[in-house]
C-alpha positions in Angstrom: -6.8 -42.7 -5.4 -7.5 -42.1 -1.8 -4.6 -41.3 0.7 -6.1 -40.7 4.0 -7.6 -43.6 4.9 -9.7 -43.1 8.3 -12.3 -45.6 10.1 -12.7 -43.4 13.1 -16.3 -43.3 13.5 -17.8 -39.0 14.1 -21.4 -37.7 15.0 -21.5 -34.1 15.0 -22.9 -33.0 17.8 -23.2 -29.3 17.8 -21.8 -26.2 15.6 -21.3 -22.7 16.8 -21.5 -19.8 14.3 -19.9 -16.2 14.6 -21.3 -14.2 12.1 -18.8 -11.4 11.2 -19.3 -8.0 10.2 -17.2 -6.7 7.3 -13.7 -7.1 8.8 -11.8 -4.1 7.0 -7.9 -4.3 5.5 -5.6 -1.5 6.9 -5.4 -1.1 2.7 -7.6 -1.5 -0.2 -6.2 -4.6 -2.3 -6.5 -5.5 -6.1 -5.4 -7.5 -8.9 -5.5 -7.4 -12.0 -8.8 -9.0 -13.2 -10.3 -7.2 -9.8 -9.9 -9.7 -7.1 -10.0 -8.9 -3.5 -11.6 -5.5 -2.4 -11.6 -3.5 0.9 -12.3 -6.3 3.5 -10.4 -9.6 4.8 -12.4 -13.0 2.5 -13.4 -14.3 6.5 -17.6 -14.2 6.9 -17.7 -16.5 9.8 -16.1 -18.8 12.3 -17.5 -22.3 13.4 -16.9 -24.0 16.1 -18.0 -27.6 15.2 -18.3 -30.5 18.3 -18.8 -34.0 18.0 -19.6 -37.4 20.9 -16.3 -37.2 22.2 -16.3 -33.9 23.4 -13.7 -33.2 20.6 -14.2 -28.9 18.7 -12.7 -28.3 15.6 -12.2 -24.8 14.5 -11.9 -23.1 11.1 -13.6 -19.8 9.4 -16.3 -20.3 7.2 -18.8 -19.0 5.1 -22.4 -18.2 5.8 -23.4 -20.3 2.9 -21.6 -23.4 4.5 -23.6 -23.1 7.6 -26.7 -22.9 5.7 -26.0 -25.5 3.1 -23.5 -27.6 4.6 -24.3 -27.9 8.5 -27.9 -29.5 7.9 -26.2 -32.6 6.1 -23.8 -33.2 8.9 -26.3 -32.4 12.0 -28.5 -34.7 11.3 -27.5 -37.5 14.6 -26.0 -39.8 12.3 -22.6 -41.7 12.9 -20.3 -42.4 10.1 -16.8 -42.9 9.2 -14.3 -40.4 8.3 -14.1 -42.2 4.5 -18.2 -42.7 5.0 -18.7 -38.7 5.3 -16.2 -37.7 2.9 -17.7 -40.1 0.4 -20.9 -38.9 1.0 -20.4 -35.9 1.0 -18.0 -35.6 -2.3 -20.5 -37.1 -4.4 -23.6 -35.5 -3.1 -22.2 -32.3 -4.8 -22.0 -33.9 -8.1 -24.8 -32.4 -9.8 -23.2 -28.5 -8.7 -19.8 -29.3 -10.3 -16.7 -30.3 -8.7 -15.2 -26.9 -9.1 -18.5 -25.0 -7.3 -18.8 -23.6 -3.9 -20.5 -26.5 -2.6 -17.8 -28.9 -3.5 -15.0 -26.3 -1.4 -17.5 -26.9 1.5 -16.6 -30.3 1.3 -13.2 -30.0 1.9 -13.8 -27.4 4.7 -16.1 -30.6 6.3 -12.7 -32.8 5.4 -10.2 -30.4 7.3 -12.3 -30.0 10.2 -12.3 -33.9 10.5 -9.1 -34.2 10.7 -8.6 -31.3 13.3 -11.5 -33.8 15.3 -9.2 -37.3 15.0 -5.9 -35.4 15.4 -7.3 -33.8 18.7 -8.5 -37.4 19.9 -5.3 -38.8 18.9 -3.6 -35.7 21.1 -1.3 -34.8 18.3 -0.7 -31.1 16.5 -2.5 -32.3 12.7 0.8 -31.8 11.1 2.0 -34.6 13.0 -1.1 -36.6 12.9 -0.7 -36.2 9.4 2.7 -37.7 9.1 5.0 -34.7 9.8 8.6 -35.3 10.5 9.5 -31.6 10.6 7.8 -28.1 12.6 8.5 -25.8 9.9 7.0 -24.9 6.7 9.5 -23.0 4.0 7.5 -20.6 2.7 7.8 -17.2 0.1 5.9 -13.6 0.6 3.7 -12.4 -1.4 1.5 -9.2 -2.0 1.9 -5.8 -4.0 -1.4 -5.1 -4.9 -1.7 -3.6 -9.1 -2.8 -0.4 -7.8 -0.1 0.7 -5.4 2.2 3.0 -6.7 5.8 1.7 -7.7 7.1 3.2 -4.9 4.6 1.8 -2.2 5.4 -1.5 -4.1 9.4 -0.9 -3.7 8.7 -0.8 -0.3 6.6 -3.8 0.4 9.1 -6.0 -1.3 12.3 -4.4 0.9 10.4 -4.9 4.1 9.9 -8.8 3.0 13.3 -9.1 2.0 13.9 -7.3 5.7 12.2 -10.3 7.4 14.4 -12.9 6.3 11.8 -13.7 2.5 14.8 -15.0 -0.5 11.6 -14.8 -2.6 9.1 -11.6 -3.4 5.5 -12.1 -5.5 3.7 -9.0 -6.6 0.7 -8.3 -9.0 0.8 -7.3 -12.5 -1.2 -7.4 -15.5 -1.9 -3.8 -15.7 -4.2 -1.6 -17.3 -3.9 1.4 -19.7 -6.5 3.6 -18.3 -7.6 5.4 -21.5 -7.5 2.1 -24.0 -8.0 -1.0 -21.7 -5.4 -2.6 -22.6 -2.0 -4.1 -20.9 0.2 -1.7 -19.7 3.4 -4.2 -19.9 5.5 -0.6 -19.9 4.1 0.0 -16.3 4.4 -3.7 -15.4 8.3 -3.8 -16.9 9.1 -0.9 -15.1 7.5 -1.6 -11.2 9.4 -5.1 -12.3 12.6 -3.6 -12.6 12.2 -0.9 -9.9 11.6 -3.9 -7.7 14.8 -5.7 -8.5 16.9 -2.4 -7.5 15.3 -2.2 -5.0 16.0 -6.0 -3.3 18.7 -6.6 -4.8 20.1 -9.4 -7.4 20.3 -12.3 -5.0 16.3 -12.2 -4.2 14.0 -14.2 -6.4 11.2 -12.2 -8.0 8.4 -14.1 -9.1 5.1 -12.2 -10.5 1.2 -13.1 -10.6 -1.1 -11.8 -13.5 -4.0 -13.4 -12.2 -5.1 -14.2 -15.5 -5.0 -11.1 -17.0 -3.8 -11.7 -20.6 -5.0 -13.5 -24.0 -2.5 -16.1 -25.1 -1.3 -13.8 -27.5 -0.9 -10.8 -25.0 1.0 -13.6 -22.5 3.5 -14.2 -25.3 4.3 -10.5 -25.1 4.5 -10.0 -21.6 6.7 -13.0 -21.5 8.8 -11.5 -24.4 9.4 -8.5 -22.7 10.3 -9.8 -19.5 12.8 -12.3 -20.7 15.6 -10.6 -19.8 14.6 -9.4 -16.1 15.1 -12.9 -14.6 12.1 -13.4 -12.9 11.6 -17.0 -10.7 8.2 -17.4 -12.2 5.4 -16.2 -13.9 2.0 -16.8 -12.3 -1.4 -17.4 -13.9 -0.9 -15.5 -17.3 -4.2 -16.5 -19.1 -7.2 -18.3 -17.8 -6.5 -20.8 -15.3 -8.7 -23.6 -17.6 -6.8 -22.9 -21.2 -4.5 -25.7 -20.9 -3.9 -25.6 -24.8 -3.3 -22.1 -24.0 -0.4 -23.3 -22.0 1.2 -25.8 -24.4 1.0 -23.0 -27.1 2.6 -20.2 -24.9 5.3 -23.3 -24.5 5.4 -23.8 -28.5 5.8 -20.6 -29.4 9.2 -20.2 -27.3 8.0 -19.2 -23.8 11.4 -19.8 -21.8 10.0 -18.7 -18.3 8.8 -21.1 -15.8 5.0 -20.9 -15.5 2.7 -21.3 -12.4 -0.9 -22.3 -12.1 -2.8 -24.0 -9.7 -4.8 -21.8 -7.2 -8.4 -21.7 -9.0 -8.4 -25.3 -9.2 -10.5 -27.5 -6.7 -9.3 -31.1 -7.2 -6.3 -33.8 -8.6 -7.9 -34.6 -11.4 -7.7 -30.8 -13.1 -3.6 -30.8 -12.1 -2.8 -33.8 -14.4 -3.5 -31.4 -17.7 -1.3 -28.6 -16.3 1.5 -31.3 -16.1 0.4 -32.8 -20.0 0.4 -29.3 -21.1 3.8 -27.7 -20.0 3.3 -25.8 -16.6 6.1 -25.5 -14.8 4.9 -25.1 -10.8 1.7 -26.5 -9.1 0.1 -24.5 -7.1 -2.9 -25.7 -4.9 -4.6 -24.2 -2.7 -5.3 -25.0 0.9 -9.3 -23.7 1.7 -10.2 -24.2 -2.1 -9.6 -27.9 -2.6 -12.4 -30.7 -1.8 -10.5 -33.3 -0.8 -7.5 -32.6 1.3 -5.2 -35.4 0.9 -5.3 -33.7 -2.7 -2.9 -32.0 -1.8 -0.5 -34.5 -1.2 -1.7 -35.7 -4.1 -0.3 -33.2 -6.1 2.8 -32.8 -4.2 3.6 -36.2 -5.4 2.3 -35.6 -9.1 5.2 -33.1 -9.0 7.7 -35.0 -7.6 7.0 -37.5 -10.1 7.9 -35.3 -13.0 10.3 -32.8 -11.5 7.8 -29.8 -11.3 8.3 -27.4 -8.4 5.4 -27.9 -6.2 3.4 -25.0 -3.9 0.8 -23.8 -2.1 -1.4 -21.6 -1.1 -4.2 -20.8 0.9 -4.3 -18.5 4.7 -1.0 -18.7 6.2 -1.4 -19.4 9.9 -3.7 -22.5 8.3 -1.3 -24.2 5.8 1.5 -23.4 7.8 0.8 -27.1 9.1 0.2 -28.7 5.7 3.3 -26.8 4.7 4.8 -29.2 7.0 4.4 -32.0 5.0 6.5 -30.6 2.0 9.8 -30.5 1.3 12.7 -28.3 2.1 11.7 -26.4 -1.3 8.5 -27.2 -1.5 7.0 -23.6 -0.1 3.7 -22.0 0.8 2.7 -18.5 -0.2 2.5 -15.7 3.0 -0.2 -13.6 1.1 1.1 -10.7 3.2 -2.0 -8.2 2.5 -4.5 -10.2 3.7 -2.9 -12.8 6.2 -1.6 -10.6 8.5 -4.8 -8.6 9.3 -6.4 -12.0 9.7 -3.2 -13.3 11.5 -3.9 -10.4 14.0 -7.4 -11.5 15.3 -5.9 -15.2 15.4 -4.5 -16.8 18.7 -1.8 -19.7 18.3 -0.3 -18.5 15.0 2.7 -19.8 13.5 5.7 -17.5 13.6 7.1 -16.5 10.5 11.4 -15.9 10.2 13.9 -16.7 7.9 11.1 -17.6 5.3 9.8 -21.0 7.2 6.5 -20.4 9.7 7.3 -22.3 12.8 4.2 -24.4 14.2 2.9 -24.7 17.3 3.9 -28.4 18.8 1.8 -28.5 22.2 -1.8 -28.0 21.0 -3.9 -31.0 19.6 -5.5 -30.5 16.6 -5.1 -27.6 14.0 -4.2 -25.3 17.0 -4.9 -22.0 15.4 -8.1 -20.2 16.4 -9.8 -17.1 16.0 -9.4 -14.6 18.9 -13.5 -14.0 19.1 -12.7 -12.0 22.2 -10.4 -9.5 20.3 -13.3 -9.8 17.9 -15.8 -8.5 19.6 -13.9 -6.1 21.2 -13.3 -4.3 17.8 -16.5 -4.4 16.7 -16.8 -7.1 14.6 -18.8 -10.0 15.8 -22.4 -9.9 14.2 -24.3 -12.5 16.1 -23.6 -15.9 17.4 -26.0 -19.3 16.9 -25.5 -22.3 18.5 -26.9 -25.4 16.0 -27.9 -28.8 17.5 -29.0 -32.3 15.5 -32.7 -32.5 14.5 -34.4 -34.0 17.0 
């Protein structure tokens, strides 16, 4: 089920690492099962050259450059289908949903970035694009900001031209443990006054609740008109799914970001979920996601994604009019602000960049290191 096809033949020449140091967020973000912290995901940046001279460019971790960049520097010249092949299935035995196995799709995106520069195109239009533009929705409203620090937030996306706001619940009763669905009903509803009726709400629980608990939360949110409901048990409990659906569930549920490849998208559809959501920067093959664009299409499921703006901006160009990406707000704008060449987000679409080849984004390393934050840079060459 393969939909890039590539011959072009790559030999990796050299890769440049920028270590970071801990990159701080102007604020502390959380969900509700605990994800996110103090400081922006990015570890690293690579710059990653092969025989024709060509660089891609994307952040990644320090365990890519010590597991990944031995098996690509090693002098030899393959195919684009050769290395992804290779690659896929040497991480086998570490599980298709494993670190390892997102690695490979970071090897896959910086590929294409390398044929799209040699082809002198921007990647979305490499890629197929007909359009500049991805629609996209804001999201943020981190479970531990206070409901009028969340009111906020939501006004100031609506502000900037957003028709649809995503914040976090699944909260927590301090003293018990368990949900505090009054808090999360009331920072719901305090967030509709406060954008108004004709803004779509949507909400992410991050897999906070039993199936049991999701029924309840679903219950008691019935009536508040919410566009979806994001992630309300574990992302892997597909029967979980078609029982929240058989017991009456009317909302429209999401899932989709924890997943890594096609295959694990075809249960969500069997089971009842409403809205796809992959991933860009999680998946191991990229034309997965096009994939699952089309596995949506197919059955009239709304189909998104997610993944650091400025970055899927130009995948986001290869969806529909309604087919959005997610502006994680918190956490993409810091990064967005040590980027060069980033998309401009109005009137909820980003707006790429059409006179760079390649994925033209890139770390502003000088800005980088002015602040601070740039660790140590290694240059890596092919065994000899």
């Amino acid at each position: 089920m393969q939909q890039f096809d590539f011959t072009d033949l790559i030999r990796f020449t050299k890769a440049v690492f920028y270590n970071f140091r801990p990159i701080p967020l102007p604020k502390t973000f959380r969900d509700a099962t605990g994800g996110m912290g103090k400081y922006v995901p990015e570890q690293g940046y690579l710059e990653l050259y092969d025989d024709t001279g060509a660089c891609a460019h994307y952040t990644v971790t320090r365990a890519f450059v010590q597991n990944m960049l031995p098996k690509l520097l090693t002098g030899a010249k393959k195919s684009y289908n050769a290395w992804r092949h290779d690659l896929y299935w040497g991480v086998r035995n570490s599980g298709f949903q494993s670190g390892e196995a997102v690695n490979v799709g970071v090897v896959d995106l910086m590929m294409l970035d390398i044929l799209a520069q040699r082809a002198g195109q921007p990647i979305h239009r490499f890629l197929g694009a007909e359009k500049d533009w991805a629609a996209a929705y804001k999201g943020g409203g981190a479970i531990i900001r206070d409901d009028g620090e969340l009111c906020e937030e939501m006004a100031r996306y609506v502000s900037e031209g957003t028709t649809t706001v995503k914040f976090k619940v699944g909260s927590t009763n301090a003293e018990t443990g368990a949900p505090d669905m009054e808090r999360d009903v009331r920072r719901i509803e305090k967030v509709r006054k406060a954008v108004g009726e004709n803004i779509g709400i949507a909400v992410d629980c991050n897999q906070r609740f039993t199936v049991e608990e999701a029924f309840e939360f679903c219950k008691q949110t019935e009536s508040l008109n919410l566009e979806w409901i994001e992630e309300p048990i574990h992302s892997h409990d597909y029967n979980g799914i078609r029982r929240l659906k058989d017991m009456g569930v009317t909302q429209r549920l999401a899932a989709g970001e924890s997943m890594r490849i096609y295959y694990a998208y075809e249960p969500y559809v069997e089971k009842g979920i409403d809205i796809l959501q992959p991933s860009l920067g999680r998946m191991t093959r990229i034309d997965d996601l096009l994939k699952i664009r089309d596995l949506a299409r197919a059955h009239g499921l709304e189909f998104q994604s997610g993944g650091r703006g400025a970055y899927n901006a130009y995948f986001g160009a290869l969806y529909g009019e309604n087919e959005r990406i997610e502006f994680h707000a918190p956490i993409s704008e810091p990064v967005h602000e040590l980027m060069l060449n980033v998309p401009e987000y109005r009137d909820g679409r980003f707006w790429l960049q059409t006179d760079i080849p390649g994925m033209p984004v890139r770390m502003n390393l000088e800005k980088i290191e002015e602040l601070g934050y740039l660790e140590s840079r290694k240059i890596f060459l092919p065994d000899a």
